[in-house]
TINU-21715 format. One line per 8 residues: number of its first residue (from 1); their letters; for each residue x, y negated, z negated of C-alpha. Coordinates in Angstrom, 2 decimals. Last residue first. Layout:
NUM) A) X Y Z | ...
REM end
This chain:
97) XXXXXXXX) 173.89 -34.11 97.73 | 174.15 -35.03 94.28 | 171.28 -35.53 91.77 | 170.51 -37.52 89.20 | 169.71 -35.97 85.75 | 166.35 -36.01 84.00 | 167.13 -34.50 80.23 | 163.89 -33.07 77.76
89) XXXXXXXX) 165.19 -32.19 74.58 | 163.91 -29.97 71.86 | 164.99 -29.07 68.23 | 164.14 -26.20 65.99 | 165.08 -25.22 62.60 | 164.18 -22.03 60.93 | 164.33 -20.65 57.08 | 163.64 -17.62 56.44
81) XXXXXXXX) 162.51 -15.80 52.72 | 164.06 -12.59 52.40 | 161.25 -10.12 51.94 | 161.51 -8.02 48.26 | 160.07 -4.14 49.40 | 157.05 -3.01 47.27 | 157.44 0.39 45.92 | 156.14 2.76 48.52
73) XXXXXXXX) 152.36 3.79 47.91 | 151.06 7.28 47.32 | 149.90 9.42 49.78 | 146.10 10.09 51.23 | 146.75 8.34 54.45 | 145.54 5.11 55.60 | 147.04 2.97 58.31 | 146.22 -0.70 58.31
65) XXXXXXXX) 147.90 -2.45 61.44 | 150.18 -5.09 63.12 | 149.29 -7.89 60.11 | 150.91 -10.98 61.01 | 153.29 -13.07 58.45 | 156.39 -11.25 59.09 | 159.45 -12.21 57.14 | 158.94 -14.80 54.21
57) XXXXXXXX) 158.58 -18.31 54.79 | 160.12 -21.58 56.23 | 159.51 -23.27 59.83 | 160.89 -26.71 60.46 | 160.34 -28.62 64.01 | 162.26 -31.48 65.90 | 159.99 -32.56 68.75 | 160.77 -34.39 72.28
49) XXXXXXXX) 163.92 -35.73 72.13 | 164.35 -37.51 75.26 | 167.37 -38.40 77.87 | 167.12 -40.41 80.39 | 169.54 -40.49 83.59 | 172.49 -38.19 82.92 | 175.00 -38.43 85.49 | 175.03 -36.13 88.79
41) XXXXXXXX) 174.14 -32.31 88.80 | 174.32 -30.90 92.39 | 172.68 -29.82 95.15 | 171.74 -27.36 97.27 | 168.08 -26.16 95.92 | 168.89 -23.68 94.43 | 171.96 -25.25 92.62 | 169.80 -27.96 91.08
33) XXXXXXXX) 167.60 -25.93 89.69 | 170.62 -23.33 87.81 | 172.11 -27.03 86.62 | 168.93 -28.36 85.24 | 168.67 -25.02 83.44 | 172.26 -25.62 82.31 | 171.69 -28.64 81.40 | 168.75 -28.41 79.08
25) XXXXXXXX) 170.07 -24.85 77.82 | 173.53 -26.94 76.38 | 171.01 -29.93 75.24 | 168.79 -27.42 72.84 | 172.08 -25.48 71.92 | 173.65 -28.89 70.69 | 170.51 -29.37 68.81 | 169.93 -26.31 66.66
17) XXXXXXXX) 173.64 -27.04 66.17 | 172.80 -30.37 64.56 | 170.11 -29.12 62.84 | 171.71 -26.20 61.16 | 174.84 -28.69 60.12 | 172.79 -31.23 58.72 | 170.63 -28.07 57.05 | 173.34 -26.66 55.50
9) XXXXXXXX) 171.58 -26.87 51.92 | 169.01 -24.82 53.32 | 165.43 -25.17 52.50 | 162.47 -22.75 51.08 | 159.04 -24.53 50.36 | 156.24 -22.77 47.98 | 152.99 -24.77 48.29 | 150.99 -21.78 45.69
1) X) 152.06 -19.02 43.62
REM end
């Protein structure tokens, strides 16, 4: 089998909270910054996406290791195909003193 594409008919709702964890780890590593060095988050003052992504296919896709040995073979396990969807934002906040 050959070009073989897996989607999720929840993928509005994937992306959207693929996003909403992308802007909650923006601001609080903006936050975590700004508190070392004695300050404080102000208001938002750009605000980019910088690259959606989508990842599909089956489990592991690296081989760790061949091991031989003189048994026979384990039936062949079925891998559930994955789906992933990324999103990335880049925030610059003003600071208070």
């Amino acid at each position: 089998m050959d070009n073989v594409a897996f989607e999720s008919s929840r993928e509005p709702e994937l992306r959207r909270q693929a996003r909403d964890k992308a802007i909650a780890d923006a601001r609080e590593k903006a936050n975590g910054l700004a508190t070392a060095f004695g300050a404080a988050l102000g208001p938002v003052y750009s605000i980019n996406s910088l690259r959606s992504g989508f990842d599909d296919g089956y489990g592991a896709t690296t081989l760790d290791r061949v091991e031989v040995t003189g048994s026979r073979l384990r039936r062949p396990a079925y891998l559930q195909p994955t789906v992933e969807y990324t999103e990335r934002v880049s925030a610059v906040f003003e600071l208070k003193r």
